[in-house]
MIGU-576701 format. One record per atom (N, C-alpha, C, O): residue number from 1; residue in one letter; atom name; x negated, y negated, z. Coordinates in Angstrom, 3 decimals. Last residue first. Layout:
<nodes>
  num  residu  atome        px        py        pz
  NUM       A     CA         X         Y         Z
...
</nodes>
This chain:
<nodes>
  num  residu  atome        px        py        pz
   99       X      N   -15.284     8.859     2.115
   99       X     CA   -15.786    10.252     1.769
   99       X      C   -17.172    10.877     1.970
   99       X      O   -17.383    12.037     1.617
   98       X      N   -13.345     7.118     4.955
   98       X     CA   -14.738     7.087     3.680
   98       X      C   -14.416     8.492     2.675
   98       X      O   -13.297     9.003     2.621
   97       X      N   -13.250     7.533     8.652
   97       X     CA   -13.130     7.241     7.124
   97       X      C   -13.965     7.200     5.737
   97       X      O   -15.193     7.262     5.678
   96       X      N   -12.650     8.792    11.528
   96       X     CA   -13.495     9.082    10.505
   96       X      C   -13.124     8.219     9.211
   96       X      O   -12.161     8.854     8.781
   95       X      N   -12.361     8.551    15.150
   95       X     CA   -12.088     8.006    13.918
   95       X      C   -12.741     8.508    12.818
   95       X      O   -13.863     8.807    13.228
   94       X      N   -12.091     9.974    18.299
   94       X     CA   -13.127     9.853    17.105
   94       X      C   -11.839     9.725    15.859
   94       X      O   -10.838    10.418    15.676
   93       X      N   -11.352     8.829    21.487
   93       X     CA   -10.960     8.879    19.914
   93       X      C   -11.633     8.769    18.972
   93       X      O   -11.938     7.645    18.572
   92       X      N   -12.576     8.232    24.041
   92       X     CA   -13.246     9.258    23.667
   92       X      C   -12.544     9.447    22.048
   92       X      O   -13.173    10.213    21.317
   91       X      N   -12.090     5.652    24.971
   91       X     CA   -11.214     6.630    25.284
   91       X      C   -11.401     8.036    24.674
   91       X      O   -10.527     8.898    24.772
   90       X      N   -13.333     3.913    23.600
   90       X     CA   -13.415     3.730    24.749
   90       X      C   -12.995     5.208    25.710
   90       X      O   -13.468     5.627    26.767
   89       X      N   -13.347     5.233    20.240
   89       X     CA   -13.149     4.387    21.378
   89       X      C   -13.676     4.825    22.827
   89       X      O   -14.292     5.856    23.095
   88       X      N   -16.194     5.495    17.549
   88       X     CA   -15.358     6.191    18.467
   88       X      C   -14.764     4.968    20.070
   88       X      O   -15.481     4.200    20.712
   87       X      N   -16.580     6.073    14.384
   87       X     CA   -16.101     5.289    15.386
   87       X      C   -15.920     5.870    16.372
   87       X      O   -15.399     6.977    16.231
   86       X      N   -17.808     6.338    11.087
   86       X     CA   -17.799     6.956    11.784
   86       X      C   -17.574     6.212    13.336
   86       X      O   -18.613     5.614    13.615
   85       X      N   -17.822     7.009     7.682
   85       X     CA   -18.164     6.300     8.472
   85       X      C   -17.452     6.790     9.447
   85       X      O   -16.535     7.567     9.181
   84       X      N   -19.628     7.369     3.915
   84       X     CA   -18.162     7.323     5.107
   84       X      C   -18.708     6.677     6.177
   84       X      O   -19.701     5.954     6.086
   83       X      N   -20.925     7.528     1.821
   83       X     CA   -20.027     6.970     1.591
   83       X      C   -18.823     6.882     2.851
   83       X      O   -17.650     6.510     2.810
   82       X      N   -23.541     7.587     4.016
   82       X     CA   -23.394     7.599     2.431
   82       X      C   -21.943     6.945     2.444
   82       X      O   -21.788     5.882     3.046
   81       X      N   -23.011     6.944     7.292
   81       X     CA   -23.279     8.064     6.052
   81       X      C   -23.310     7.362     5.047
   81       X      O   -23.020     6.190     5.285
   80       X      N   -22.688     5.688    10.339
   80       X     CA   -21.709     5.082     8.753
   80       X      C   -23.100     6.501     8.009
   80       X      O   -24.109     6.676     8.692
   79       X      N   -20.985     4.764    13.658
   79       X     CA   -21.805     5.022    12.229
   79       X      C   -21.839     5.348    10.778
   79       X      O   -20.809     5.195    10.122
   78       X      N   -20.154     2.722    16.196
   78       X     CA   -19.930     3.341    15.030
   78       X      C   -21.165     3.472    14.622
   78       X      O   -22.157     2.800    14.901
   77       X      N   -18.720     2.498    19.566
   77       X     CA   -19.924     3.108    18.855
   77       X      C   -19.107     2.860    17.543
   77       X      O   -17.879     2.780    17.510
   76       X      N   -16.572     1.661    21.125
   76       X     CA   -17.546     1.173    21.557
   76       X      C   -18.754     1.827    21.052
   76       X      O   -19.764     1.856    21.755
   75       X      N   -13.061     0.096    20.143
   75       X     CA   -14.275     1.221    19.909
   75       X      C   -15.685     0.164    20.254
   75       X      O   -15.957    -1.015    20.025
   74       X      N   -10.530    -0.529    21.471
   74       X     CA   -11.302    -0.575    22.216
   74       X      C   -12.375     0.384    21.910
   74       X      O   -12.762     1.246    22.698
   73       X      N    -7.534    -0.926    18.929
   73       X     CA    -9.117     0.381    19.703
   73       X      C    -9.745    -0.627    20.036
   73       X      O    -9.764    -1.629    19.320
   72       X      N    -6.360    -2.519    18.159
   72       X     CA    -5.972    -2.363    18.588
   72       X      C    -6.626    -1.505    19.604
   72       X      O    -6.344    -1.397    20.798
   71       X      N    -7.799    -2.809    15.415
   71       X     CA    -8.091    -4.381    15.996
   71       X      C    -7.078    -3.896    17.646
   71       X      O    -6.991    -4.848    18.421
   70       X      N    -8.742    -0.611    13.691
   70       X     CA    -9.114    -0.793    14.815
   70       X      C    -9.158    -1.952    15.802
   70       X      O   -10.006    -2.174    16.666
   69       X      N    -7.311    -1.483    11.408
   69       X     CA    -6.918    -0.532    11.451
   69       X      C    -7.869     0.488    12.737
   69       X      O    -7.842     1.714    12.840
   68       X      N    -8.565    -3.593     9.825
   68       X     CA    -7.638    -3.661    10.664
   68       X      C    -7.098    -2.531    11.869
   68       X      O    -6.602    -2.803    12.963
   67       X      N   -11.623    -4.642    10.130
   67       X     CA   -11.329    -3.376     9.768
   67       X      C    -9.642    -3.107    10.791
   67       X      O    -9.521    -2.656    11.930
   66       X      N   -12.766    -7.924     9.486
   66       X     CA   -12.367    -6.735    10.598
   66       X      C   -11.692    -5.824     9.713
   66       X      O   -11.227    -6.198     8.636
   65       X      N   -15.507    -8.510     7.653
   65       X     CA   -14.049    -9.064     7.740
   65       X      C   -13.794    -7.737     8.899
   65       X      O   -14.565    -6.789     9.054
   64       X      N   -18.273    -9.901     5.528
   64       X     CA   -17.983    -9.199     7.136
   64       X      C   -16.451    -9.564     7.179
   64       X      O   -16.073   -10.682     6.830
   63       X      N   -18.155   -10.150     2.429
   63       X     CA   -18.266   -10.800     3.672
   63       X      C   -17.796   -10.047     4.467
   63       X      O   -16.787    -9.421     4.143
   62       X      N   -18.695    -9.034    -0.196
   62       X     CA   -19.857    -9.532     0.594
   62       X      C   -19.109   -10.613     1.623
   62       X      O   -19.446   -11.797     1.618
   61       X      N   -16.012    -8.314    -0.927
   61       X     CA   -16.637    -6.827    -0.227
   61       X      C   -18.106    -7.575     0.614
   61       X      O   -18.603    -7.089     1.630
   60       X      N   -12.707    -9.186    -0.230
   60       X     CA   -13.827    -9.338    -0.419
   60       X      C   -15.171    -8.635     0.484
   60       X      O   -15.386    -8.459     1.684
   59       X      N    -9.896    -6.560     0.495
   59       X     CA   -11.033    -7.819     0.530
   59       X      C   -11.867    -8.304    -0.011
   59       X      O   -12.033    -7.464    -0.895
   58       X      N    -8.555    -3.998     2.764
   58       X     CA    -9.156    -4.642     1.176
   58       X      C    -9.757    -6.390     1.634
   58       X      O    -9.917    -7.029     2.674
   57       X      N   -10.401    -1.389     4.505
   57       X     CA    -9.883    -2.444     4.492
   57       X      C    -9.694    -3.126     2.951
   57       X      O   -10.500    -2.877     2.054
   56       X      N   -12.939     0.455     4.691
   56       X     CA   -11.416     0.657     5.198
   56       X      C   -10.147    -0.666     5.521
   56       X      O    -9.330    -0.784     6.434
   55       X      N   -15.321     0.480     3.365
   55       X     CA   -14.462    -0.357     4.168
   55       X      C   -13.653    -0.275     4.849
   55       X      O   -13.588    -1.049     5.804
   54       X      N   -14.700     3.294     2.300
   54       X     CA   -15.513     3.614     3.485
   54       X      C   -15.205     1.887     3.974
   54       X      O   -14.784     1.870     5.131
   53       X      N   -13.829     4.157     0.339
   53       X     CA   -12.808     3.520     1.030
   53       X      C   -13.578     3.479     2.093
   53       X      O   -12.915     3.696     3.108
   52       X      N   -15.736     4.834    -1.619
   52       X     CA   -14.805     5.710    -1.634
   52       X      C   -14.258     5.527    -0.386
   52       X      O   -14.082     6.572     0.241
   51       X      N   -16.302     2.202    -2.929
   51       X     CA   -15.917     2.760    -4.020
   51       X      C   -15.134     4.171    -3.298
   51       X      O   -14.202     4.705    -3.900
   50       X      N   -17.162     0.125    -2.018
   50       X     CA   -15.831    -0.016    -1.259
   50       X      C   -15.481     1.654    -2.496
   50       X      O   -14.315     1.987    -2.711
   49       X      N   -20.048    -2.290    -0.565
   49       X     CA   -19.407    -0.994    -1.655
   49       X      C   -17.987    -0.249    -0.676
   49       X      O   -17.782    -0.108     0.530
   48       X      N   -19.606    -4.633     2.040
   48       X     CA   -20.424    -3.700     0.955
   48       X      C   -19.224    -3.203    -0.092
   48       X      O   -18.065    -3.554    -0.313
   47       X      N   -18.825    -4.429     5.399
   47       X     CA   -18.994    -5.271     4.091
   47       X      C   -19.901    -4.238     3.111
   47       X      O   -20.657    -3.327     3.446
   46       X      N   -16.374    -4.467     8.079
   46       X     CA   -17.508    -4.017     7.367
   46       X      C   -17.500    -4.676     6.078
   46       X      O   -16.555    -5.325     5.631
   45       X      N   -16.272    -4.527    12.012
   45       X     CA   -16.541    -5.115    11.089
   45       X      C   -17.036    -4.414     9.620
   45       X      O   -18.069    -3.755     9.736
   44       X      N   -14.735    -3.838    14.683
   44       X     CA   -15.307    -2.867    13.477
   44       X      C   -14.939    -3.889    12.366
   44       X      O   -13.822    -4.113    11.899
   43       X      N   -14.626    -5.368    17.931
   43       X     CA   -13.788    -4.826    16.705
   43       X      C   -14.706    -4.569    15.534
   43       X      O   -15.641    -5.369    15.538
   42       X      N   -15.159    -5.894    20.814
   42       X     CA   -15.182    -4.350    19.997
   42       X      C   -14.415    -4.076    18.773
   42       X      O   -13.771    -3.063    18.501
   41       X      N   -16.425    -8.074    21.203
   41       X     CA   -14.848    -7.565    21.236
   41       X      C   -14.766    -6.383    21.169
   41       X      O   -13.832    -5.936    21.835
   40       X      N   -18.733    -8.264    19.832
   40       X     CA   -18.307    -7.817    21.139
   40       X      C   -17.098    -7.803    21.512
   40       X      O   -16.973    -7.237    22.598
   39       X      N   -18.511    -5.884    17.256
   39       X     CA   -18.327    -7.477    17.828
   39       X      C   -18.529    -6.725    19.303
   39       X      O   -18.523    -5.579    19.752
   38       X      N   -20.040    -3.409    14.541
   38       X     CA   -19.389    -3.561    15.966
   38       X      C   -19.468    -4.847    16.446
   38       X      O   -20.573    -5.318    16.175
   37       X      N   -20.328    -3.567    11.208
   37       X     CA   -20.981    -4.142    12.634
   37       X      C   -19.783    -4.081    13.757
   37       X      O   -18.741    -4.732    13.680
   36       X      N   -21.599    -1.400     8.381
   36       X     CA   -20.498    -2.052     9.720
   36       X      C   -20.896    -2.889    10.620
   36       X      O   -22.114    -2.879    10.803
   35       X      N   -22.224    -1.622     5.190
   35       X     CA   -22.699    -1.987     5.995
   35       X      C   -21.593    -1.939     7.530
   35       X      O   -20.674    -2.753     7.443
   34       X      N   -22.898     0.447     2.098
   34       X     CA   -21.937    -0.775     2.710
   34       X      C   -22.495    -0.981     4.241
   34       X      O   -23.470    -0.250     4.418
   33       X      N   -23.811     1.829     0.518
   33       X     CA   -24.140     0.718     0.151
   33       X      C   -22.825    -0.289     1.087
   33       X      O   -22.164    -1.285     0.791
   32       X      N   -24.466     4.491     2.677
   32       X     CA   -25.836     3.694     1.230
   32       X      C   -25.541     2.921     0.674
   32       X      O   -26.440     2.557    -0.084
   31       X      N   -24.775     2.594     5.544
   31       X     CA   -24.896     3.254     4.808
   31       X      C   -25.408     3.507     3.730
   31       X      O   -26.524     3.077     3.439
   30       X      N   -25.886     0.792     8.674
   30       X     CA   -25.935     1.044     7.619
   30       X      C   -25.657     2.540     6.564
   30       X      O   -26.333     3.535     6.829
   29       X      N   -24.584    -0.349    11.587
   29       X     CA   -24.823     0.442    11.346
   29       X      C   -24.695     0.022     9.538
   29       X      O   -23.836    -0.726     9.071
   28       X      N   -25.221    -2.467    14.748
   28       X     CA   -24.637    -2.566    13.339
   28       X      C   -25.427    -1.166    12.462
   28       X      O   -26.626    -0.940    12.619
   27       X      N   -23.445    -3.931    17.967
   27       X     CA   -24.464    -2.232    16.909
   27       X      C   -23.775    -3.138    15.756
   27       X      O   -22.801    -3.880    15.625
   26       X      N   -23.070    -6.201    18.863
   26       X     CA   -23.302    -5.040    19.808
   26       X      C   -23.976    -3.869    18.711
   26       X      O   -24.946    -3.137    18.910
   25       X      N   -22.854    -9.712    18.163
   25       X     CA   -22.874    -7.767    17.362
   25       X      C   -23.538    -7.190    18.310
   25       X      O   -24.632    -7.650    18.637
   24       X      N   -21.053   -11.820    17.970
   24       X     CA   -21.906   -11.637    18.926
   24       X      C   -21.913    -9.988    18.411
   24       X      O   -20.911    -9.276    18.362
   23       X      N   -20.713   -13.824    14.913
   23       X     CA   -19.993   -13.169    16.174
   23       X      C   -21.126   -12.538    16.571
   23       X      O   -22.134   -12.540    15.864
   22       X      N   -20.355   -14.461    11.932
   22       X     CA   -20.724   -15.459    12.938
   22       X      C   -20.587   -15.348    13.997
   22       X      O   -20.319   -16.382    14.610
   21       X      N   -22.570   -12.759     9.483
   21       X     CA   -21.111   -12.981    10.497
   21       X      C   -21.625   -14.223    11.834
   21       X      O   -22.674   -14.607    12.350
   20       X      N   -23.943   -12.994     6.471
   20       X     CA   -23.520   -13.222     8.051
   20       X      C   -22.752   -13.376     8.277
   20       X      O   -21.934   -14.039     7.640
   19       X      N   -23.077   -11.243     3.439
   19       X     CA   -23.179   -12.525     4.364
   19       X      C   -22.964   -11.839     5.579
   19       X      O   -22.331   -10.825     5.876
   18       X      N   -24.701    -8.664     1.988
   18       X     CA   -23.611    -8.776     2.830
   18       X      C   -23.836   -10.310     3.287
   18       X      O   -25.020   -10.552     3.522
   17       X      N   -26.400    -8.446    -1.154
   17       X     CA   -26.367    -8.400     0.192
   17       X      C   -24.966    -8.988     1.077
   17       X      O   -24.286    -9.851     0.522
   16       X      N   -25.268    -6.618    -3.839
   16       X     CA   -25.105    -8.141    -3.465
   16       X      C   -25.543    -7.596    -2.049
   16       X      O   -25.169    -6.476    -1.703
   15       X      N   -26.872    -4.184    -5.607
   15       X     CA   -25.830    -4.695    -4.939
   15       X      C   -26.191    -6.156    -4.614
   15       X      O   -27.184    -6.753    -5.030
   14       X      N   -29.512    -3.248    -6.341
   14       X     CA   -29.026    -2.355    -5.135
   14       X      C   -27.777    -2.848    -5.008
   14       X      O   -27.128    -2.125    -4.252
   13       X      N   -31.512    -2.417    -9.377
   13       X     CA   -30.300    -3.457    -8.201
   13       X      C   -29.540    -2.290    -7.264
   13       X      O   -29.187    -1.118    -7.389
   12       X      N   -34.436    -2.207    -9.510
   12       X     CA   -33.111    -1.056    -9.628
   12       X      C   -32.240    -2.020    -8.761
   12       X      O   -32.411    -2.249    -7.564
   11       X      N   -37.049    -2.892    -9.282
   11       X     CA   -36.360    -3.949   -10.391
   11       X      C   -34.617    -2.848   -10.678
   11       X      O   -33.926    -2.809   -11.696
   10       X      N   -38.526    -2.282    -6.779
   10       X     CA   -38.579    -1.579    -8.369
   10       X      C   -37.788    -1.844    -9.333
   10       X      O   -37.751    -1.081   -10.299
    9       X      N   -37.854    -2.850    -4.795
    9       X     CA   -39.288    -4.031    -5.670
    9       X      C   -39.709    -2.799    -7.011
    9       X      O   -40.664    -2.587    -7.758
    8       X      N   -35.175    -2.677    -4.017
    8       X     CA   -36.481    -2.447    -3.119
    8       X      C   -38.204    -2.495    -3.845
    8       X      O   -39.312    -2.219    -3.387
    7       X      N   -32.995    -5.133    -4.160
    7       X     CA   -33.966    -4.308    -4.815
    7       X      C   -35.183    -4.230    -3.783
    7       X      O   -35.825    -5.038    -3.113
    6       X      N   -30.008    -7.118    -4.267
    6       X     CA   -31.091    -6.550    -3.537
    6       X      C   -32.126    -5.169    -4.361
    6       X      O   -31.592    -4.374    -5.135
    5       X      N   -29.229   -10.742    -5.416
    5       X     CA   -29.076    -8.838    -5.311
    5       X      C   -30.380    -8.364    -4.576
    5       X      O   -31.426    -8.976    -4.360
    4       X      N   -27.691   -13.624    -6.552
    4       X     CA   -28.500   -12.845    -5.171
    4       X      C   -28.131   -11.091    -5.486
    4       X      O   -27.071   -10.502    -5.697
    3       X      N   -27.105   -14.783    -9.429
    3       X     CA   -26.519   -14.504    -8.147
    3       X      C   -27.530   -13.596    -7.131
    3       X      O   -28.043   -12.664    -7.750
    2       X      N   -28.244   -15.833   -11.394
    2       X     CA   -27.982   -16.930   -10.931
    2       X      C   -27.471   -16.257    -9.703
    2       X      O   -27.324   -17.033    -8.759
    1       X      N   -30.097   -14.010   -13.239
    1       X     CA   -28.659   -13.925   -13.414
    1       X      C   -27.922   -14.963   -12.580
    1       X      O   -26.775   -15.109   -13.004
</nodes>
């Protein structure tokens, strides 16, 4: 088909893989089809499937972009489920998004 996808070698497309980021990643966490990465900044990066808002951002979905809506948190964990996801700051504030 001329574009890059992922399959675990049973010919079932999984999606487009995420591009690299070009920043220093403290955690990166996987779901079932989107991806986060914590910076060292501490800002909440994500890429992938966007179907139940678990980006939490708009965009283009295969590139790493900040998650605006923590460029102000000092978060120093995330994790990510199936379709959601999961943050917490410096300051003990648990975040949730997705479904």
């Amino acid at each position: 088909s001329g574009h890059a996808s992922m399959s675990a070698g049973d010919g079932v497309d999984r999606g487009s893989p995420c591009v690299a980021i070009e920043r220093d990643v403290l955690q990166v966490a996987c779901g079932g089809r989107h991806t986060l990465a914590l910076s060292h900044t501490h800002n909440v990066l994500s890429c992938g499937s966007d179907v139940a808002g678990q980006l939490g951002r708009p965009g283009e979905q295969a590139l790493f972009a900040v998650v605006p809506r923590f460029e102000a948190s000092q978060v120093v964990h995330v994790a990510c489920g199936g379709a959601h996801n999961a943050a917490i700051s410096a300051d003990g504030v648990l975040f949730t998004w997705g479904k």
